[in-house]
C-alpha positions in Angstrom: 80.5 131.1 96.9 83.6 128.8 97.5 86.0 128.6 95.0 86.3 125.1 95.8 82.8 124.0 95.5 82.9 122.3 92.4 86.3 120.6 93.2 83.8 119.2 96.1 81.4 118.3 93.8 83.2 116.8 91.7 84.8 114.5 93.9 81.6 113.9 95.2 80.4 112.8 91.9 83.2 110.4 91.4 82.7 108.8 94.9 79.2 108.1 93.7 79.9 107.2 90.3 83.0 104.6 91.3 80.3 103.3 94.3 77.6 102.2 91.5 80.3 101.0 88.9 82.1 98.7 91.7 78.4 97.4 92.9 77.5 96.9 88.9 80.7 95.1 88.4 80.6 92.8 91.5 76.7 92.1 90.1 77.4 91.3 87.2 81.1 89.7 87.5 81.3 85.9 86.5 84.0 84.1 87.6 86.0 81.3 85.9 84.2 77.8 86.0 88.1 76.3 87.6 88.1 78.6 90.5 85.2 77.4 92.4 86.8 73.7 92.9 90.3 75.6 93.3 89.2 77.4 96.3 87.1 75.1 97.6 90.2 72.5 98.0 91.9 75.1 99.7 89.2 75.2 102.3 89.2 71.3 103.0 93.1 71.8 103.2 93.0 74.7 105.6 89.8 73.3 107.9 90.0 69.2 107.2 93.3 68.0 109.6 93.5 64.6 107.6 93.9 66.2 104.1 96.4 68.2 102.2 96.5 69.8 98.6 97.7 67.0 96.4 100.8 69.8 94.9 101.5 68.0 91.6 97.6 67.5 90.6 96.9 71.2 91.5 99.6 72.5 89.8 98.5 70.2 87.0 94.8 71.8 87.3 95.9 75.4 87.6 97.7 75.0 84.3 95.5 73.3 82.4 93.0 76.4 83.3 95.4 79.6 82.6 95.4 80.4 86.7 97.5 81.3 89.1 98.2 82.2 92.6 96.4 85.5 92.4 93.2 83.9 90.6 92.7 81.9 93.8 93.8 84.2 96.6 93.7 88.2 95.5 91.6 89.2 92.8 88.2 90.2 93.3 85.6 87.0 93.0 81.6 87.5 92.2 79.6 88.1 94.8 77.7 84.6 94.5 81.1 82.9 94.2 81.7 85.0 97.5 78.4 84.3 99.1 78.9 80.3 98.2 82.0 80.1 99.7 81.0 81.9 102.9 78.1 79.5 103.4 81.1 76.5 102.9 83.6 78.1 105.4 80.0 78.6 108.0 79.4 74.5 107.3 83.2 74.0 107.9 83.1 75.9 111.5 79.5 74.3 112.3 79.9 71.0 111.2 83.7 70.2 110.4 83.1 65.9 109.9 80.3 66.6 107.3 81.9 69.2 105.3 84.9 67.8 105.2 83.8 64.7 103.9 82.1 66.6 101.1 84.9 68.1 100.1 86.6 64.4 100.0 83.5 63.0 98.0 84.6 65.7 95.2 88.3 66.3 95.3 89.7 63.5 97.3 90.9 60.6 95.4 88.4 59.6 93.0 86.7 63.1 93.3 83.6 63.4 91.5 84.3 66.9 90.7 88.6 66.8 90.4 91.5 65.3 92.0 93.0 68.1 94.3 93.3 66.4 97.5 95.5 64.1 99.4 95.4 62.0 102.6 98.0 63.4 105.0 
């Protein structure tokens, strides 16, 4: 038998292991109630040409919630968060006018959700 065989196995059994953890944790992962209209106003900012981030009501916002650059942009989100926010970006590239004026309705100036955007 090879004397690495269960050095194999082993490794194999981790893969598998860390494979069902990571899919558990992404299933079960709930993300903070602030990051949703965080990102979101990013989106209009990035895909909307008429509006910006409004810098001093964000920063504002991020405090008030305990997050920071690397809540919105790279750490791991749920996958429904993730799934949302895919169907958002698909509504920004299909129908640009509509979504953007959603994302006025609830973060433009009197946002029914929060003010995070600006008029360029």
């Amino acid at each position: 038998m090879n004397k690495f065989a269960p050095l194999v196995a082993a490794a194999l059994a981790w893969a598998v292991f860390g494979t069902w953890a990571e899919a558990r944790r992404s299933a079960l992962q709930k993300d903070m109630p602030a990051l949703r209209p965080g990102i979101e106003a990013d989106l209009a900012a990035r895909h909307c040409p008429a509006v910006r981030i409004d810098t001093e009501r964000f920063r504002q916002f991020s405090r008030e919630n305990h997050l920071n650059h690397a809540d919105f942009f790279t750490k791991k989100r749920s996958v429904a968060l993730q799934h949302d926010l895919d169907a958002e970006l698909a509504q920004f590239r299909a129908r640009p006018e509509e979504a953007c004026a959603q994302m006025w309705t609830k973060y433009g100036d009197d946002g029914t959700v929060q003010h995070l955007l600006a008029r360029k």
